[in-house]
C-alpha positions as YAML, in Angstrom:
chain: A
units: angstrom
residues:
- id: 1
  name: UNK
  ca: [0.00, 0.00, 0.00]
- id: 2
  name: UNK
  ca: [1.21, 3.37, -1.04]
- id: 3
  name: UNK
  ca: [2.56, 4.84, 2.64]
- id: 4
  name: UNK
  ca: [1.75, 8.52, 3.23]
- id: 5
  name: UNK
  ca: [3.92, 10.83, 5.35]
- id: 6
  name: UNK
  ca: [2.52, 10.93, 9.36]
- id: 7
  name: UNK
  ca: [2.02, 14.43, 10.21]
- id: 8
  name: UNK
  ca: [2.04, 16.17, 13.63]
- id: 9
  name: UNK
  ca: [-1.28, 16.25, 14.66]
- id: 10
  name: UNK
  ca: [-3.39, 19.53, 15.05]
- id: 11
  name: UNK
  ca: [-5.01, 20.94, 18.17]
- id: 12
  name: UNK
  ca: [-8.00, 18.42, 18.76]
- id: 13
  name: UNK
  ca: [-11.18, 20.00, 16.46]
- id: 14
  name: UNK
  ca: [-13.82, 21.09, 18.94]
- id: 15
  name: UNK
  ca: [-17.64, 19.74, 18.62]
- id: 16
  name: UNK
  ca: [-21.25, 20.55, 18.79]
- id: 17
  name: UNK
  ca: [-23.89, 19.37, 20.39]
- id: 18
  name: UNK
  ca: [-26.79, 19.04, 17.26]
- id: 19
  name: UNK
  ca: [-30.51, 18.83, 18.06]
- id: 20
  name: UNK
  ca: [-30.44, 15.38, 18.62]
- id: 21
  name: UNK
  ca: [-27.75, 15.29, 21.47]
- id: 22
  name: UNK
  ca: [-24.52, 13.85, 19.48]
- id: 23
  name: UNK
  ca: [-22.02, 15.52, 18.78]
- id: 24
  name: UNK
  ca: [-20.29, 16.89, 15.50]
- id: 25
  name: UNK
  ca: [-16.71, 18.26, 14.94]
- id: 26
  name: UNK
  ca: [-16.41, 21.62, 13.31]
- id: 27
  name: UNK
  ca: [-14.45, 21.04, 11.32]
- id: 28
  name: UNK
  ca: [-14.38, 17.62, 8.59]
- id: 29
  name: UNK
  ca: [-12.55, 16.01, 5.61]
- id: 30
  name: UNK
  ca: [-14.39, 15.98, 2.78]
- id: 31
  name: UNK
  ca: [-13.57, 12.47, 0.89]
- id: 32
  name: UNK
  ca: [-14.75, 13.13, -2.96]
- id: 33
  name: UNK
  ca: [-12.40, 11.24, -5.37]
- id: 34
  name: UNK
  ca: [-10.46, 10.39, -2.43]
- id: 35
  name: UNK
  ca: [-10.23, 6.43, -4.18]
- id: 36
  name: UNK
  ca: [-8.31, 3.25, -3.51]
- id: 37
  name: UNK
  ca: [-5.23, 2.78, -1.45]
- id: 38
  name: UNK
  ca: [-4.28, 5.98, -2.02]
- id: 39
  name: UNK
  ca: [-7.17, 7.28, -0.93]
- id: 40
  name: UNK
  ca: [-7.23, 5.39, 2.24]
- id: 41
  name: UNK
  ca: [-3.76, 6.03, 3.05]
- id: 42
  name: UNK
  ca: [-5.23, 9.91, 3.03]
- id: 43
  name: UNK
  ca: [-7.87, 9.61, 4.92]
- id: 44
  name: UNK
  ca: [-6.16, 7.42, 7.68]
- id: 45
  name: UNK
  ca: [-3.33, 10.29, 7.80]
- id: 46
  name: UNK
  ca: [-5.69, 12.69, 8.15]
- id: 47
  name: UNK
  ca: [-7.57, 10.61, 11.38]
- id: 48
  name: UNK
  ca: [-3.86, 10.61, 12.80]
- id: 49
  name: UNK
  ca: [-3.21, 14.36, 12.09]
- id: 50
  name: UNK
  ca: [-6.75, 15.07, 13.95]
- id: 51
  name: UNK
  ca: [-9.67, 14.65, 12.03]
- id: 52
  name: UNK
  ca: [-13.09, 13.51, 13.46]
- id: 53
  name: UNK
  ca: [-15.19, 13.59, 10.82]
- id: 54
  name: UNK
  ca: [-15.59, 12.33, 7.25]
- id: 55
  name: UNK
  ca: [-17.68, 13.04, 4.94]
- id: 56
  name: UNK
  ca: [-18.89, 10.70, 1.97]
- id: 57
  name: UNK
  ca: [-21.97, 9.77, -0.02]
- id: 58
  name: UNK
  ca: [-22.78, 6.69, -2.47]
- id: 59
  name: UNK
  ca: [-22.08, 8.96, -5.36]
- id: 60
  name: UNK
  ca: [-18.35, 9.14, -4.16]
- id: 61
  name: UNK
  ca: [-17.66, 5.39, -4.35]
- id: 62
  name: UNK
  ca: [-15.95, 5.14, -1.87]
- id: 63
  name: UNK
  ca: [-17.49, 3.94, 1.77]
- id: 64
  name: UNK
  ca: [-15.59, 1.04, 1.22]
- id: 65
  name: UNK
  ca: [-12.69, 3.12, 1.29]
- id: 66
  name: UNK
  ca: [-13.29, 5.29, 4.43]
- id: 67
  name: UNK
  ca: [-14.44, 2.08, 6.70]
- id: 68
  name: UNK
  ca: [-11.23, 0.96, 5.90]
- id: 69
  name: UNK
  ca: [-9.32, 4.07, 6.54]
- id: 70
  name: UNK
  ca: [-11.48, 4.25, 9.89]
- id: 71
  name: UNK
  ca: [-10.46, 0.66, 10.66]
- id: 72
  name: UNK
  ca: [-6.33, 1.48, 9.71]
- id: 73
  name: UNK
  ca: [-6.37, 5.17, 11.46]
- id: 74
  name: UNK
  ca: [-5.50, 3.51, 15.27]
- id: 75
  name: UNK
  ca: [-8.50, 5.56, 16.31]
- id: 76
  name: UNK
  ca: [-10.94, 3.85, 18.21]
- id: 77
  name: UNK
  ca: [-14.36, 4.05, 15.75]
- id: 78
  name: UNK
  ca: [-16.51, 5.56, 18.73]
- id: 79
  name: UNK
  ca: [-14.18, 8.25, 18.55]
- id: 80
  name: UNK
  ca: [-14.52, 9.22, 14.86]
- id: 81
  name: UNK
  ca: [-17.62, 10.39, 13.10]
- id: 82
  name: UNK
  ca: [-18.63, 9.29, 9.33]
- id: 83
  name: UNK
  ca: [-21.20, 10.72, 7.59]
- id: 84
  name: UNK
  ca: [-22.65, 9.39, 4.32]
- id: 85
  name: UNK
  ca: [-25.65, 10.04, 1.52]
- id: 86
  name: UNK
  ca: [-28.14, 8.75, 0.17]
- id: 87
  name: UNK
  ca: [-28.53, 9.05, -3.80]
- id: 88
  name: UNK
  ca: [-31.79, 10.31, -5.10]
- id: 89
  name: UNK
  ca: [-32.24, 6.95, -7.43]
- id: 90
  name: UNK
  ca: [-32.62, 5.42, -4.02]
- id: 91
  name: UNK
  ca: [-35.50, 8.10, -2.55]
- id: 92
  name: UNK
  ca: [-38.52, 6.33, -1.31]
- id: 93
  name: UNK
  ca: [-39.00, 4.71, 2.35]
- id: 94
  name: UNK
  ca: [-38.05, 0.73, 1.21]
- id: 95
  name: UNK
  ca: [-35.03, 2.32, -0.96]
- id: 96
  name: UNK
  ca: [-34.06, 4.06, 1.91]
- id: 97
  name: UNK
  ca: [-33.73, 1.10, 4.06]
- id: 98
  name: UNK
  ca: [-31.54, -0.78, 1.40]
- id: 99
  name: UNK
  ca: [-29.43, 1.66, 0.39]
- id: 100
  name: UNK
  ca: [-28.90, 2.16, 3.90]
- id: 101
  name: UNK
  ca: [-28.10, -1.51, 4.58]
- id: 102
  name: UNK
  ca: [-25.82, -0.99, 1.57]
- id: 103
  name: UNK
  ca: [-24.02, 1.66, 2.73]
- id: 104
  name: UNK
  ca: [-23.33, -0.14, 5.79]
- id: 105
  name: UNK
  ca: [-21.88, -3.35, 4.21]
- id: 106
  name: UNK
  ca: [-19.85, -1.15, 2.26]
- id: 107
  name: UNK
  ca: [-18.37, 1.07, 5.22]
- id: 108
  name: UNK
  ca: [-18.48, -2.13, 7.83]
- id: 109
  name: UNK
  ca: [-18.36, 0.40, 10.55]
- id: 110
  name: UNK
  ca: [-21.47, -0.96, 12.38]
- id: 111
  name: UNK
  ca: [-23.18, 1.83, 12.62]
- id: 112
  name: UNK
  ca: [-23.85, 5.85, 10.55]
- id: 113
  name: UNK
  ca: [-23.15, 8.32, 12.46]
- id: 114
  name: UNK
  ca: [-24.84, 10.97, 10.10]
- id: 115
  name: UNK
  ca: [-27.09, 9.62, 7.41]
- id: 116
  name: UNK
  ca: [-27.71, 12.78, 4.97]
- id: 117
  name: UNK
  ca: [-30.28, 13.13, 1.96]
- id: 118
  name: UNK
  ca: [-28.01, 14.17, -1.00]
- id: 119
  name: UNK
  ca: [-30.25, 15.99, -2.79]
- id: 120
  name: UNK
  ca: [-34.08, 16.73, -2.71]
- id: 121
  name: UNK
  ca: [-34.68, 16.33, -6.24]
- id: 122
  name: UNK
  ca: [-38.46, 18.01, -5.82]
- id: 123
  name: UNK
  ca: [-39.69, 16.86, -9.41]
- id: 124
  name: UNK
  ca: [-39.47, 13.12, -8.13]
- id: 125
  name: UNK
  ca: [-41.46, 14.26, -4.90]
- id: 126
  name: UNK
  ca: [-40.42, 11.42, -2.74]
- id: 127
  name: UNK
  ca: [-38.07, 13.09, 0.08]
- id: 128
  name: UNK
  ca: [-41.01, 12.86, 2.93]
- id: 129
  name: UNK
  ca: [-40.53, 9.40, 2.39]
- id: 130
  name: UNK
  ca: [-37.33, 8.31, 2.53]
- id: 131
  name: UNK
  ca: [-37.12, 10.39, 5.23]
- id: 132
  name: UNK
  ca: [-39.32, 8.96, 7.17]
- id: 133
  name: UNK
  ca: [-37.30, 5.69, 6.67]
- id: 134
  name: UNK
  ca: [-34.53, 7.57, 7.77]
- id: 135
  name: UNK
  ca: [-36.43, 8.50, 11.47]
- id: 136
  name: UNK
  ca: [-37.35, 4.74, 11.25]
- id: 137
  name: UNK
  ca: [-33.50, 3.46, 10.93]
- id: 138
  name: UNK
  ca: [-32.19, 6.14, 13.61]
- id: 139
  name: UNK
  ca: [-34.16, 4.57, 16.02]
- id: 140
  name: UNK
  ca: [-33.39, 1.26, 15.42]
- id: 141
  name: UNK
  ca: [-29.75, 2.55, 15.60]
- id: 142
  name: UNK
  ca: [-28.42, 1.71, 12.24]
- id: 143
  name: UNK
  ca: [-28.28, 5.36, 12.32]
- id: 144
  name: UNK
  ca: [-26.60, 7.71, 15.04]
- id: 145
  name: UNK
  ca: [-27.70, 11.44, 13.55]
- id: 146
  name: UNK
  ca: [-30.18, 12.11, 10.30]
- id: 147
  name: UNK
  ca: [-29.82, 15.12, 8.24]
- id: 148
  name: UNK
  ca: [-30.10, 16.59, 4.81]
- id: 149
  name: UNK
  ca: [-27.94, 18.28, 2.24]
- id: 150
  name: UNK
  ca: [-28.91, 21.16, -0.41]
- id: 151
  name: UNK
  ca: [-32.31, 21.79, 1.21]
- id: 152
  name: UNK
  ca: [-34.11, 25.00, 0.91]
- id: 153
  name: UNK
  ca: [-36.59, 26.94, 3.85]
- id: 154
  name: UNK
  ca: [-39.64, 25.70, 2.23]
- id: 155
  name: UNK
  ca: [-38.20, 21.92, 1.85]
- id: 156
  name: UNK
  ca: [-37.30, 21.79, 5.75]
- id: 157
  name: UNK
  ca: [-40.37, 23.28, 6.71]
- id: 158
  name: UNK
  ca: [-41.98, 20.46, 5.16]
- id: 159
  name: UNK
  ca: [-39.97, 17.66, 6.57]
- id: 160
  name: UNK
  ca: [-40.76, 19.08, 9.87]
- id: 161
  name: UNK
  ca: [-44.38, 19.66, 9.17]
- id: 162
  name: UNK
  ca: [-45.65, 16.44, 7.87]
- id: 163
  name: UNK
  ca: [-43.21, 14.26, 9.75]
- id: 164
  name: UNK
  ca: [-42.45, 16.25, 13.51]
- id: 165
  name: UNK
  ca: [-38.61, 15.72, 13.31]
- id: 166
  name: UNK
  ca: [-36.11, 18.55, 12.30]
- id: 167
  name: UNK
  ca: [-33.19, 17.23, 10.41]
- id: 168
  name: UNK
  ca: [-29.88, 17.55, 12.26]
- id: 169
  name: UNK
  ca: [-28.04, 18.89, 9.99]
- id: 170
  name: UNK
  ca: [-28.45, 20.65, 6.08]
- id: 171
  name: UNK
  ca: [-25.10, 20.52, 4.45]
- id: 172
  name: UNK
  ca: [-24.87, 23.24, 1.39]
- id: 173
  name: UNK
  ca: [-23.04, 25.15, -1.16]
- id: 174
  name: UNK
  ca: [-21.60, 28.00, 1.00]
- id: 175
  name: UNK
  ca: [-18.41, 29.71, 1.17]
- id: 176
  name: UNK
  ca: [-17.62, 33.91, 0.69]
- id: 177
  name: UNK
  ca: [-18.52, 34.38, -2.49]
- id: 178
  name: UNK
  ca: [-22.18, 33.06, -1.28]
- id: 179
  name: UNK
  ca: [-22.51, 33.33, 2.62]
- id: 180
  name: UNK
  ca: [-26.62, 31.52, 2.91]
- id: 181
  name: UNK
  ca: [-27.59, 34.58, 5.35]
- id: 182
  name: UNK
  ca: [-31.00, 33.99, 4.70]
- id: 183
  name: UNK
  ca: [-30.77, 30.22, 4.88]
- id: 184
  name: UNK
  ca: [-28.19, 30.28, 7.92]
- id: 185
  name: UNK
  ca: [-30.63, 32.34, 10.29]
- id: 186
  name: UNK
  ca: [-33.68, 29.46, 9.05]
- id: 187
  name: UNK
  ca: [-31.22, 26.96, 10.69]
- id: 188
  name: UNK
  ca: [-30.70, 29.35, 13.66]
- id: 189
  name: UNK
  ca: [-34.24, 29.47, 14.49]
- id: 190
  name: UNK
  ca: [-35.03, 25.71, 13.71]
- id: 191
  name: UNK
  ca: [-32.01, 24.43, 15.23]
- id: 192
  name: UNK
  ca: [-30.28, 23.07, 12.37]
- id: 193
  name: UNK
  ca: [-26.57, 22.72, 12.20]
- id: 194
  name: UNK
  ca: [-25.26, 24.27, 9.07]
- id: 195
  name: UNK
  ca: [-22.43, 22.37, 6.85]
- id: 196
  name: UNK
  ca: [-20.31, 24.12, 4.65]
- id: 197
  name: UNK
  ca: [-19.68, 22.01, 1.30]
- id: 198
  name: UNK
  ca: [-17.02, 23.01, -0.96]
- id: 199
  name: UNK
  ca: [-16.05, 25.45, 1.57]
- id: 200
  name: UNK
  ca: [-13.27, 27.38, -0.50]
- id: 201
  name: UNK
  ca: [-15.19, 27.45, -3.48]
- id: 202
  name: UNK
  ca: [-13.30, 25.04, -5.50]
- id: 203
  name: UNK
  ca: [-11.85, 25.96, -8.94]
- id: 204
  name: UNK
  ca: [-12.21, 29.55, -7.70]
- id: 205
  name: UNK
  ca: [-9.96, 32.46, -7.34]
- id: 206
  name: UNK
  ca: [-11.32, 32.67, -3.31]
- id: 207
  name: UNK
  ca: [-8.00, 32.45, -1.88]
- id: 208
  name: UNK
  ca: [-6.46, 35.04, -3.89]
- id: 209
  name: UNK
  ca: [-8.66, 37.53, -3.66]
- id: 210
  name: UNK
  ca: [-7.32, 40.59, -2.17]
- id: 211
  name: UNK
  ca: [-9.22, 41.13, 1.43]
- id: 212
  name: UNK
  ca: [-8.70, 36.83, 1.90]
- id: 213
  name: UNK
  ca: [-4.77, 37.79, 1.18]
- id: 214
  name: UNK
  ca: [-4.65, 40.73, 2.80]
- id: 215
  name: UNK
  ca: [-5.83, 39.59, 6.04]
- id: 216
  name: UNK
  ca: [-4.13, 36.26, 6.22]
- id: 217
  name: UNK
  ca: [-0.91, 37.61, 5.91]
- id: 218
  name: UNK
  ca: [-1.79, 40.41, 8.60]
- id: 219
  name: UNK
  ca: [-1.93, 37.15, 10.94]
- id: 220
  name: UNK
  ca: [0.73, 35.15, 9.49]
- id: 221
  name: UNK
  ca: [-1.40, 32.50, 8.32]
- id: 222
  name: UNK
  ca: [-2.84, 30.60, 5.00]
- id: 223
  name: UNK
  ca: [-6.07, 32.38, 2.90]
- id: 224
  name: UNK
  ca: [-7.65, 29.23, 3.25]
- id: 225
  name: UNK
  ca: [-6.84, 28.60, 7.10]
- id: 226
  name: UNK
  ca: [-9.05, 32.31, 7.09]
- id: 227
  name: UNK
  ca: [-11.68, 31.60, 4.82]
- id: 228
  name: UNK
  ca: [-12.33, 27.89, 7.04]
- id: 229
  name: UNK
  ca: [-12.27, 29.63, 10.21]
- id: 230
  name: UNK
  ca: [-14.67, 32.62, 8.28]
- id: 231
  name: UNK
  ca: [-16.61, 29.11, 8.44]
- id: 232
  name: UNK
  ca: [-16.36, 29.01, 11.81]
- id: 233
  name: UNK
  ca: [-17.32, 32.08, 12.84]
- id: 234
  name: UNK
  ca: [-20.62, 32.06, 11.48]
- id: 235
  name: UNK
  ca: [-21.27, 28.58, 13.27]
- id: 236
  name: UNK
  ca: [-20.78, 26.09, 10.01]
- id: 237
  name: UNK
  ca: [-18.67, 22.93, 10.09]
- id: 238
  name: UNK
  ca: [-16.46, 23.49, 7.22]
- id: 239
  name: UNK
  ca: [-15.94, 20.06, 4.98]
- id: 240
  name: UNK
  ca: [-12.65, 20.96, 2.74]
- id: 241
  name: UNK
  ca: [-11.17, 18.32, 0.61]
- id: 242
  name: UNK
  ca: [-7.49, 17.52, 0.46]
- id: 243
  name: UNK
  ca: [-5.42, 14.32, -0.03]
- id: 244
  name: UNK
  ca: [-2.14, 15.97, 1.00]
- id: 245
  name: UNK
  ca: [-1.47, 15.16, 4.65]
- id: 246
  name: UNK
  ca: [0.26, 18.73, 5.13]
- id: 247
  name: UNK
  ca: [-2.35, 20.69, 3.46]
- id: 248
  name: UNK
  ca: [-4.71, 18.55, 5.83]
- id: 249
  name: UNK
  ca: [-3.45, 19.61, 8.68]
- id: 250
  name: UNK
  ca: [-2.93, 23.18, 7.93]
- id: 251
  name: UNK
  ca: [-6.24, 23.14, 7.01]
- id: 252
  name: UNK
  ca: [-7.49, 21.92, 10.33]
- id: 253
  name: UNK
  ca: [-5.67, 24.18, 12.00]
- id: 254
  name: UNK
  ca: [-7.95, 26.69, 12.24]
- id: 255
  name: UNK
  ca: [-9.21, 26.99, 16.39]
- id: 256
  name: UNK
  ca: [-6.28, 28.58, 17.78]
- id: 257
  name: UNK
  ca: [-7.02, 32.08, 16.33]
- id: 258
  name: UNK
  ca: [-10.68, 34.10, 15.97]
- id: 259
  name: UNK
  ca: [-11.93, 36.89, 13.53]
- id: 260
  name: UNK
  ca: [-12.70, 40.21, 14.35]
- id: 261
  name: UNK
  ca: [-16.60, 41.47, 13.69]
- id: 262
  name: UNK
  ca: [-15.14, 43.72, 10.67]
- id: 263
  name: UNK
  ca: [-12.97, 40.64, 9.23]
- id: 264
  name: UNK
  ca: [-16.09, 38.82, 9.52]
- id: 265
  name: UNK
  ca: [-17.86, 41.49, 7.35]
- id: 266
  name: UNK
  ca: [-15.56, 42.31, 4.86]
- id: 267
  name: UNK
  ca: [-15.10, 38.30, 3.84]
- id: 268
  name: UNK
  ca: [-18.43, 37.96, 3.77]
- id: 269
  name: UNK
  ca: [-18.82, 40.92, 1.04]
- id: 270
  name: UNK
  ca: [-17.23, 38.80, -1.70]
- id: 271
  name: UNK
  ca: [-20.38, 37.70, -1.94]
- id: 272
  name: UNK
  ca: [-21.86, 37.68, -5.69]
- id: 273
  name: UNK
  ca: [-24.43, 34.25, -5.46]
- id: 274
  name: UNK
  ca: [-23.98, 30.34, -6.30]
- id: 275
  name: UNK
  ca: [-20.62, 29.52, -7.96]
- id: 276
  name: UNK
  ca: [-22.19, 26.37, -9.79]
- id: 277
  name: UNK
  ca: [-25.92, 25.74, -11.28]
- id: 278
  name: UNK
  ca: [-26.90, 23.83, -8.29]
- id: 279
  name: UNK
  ca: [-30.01, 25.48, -6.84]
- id: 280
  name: UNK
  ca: [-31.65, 22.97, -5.19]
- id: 281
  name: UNK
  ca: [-35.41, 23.61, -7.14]
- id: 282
  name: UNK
  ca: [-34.02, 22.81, -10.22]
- id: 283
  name: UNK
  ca: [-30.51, 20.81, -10.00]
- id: 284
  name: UNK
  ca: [-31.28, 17.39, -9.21]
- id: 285
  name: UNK
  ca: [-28.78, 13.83, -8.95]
- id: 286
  name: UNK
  ca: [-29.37, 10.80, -9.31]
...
């Protein structure tokens, strides 16, 4: 197996308590394309280095992967957190329940500790349902934590509505150059953890803009180490992807430093709307 440099690890990534009483770091790896041995080899360095949480999905192909990666890190699994999502082909309450089973063969973990709705996918009209399989497999246990990723105000509201439980968590597209206020305070009120996917807007020119420069270098650290603890600050568990055990740990390293009120503002006014065609009333996955 392809070895991958140890790195010192980083001060240990604080947690939340989420609506449901467990716990989530703030802070994750995000595990897209991370594939094969080299891709466990990454993830397992980045468990050493101080991760707690990883993030995956059925579209990734790879839960086989991160079980094994949890299984190889020399953390004990009670002490790690692995989230994973459902794909829409598999929306509906009995496809919930085997894709679930699925995705637990595949990550051999025992348990989920967050089980996520990928995408709502509103023209198919079946996200009530699976998520009501989803309530059904938390409390059997097969499931620690249930959430849902790209959801709007009005989709939430629904879930609540017709089915009395308030997702844990809604994992979406957010990063400076589009902040979610509007969406952000809707978790506020209902309680919702907020996740930050593709939280330096990948393919972007984020971390060379001039304010993100400007202002890491007035603290001697990265633009991205600012832009993840921006994350922070508004109270969203940043999921950045890397498979280079340095840039992972740099990365994490993010809690040992806090931003002013006017830092705050001044990131947050690169804003200019969704970097990718993914509004969740239209895009839809499969």
């Amino acid at each position: 197996m392809h070895q991958t440099r140890s790195t010192p690890p980083v001060p240990a990534i604080p947690t939340v308590t989420l609506n449901d009483g467990t716990e989530l770091p703030e802070l994750g790896l995000g595990t897209y394309k991370l594939l094969g041995e080299e891709g466990v080899a990454s993830m397992a360095a980045a468990i050493r280095s101080g991760y707690r949480l990883l993030d995956t999905a059925v579209n990734y192909e790879n839960e086989a992967e991160v079980g094994e990666a949890v299984r190889g890190s020399g953390v004990a699994r009670e002490e790690i957190r692995v989230a994973t999502k459902l794909p829409g082909r598999h929306h509906g309450y009995e496809e919930t329940l085997a894709s679930a089973e699925a995705s637990l063969a595949a990550l051999g973990l025992g348990y989920i500790d967050l089980y996520l709705i990928h995408w709502p996918n509103p023209s198919v009209d079946r996200y009530v349902d699976t998520w009501r399989a989803m309530i059904d497999l938390r409390e059997r246990g097969a499931v620690r934590s249930i959430g849902v990723s790209n959801f709007t105000e009005e989709m939430l509201a629904r879930l609540v509505e017709e089915t009395g439980v308030t997702p844990s968590v809604n994992q979406v597209e957010l990063h400076p150059y589009f902040p979610q206020a509007a969406l952000r305070a809707v978790h506020a009120e209902l309680g919702i953890r907020t996740e930050s996917w593709s939280p330096l807007a990948r393919h972007s020119d984020l971390v060379e803009e001039p304010v993100v420069t400007r202002l890491a270098a007035a603290r001697g650290i990265t633009p991205s180490q600012l832009v993840l603890r921006w994350h922070v600050e508004l109270g969203s568990t940043p999921i950045p992807k890397s498979s280079n055990p340095e840039r992972q740990r740099v990365n994490a390293d993010v809690f040992g430093f806090s931003l002013a009120g006017d830092e705050i503002e001044e990131i947050s006014g690169l804003e200019r709307g969704r970097m990718w065609d993914f509004d969740p009333n239209t895009h839809e996955e499969m």
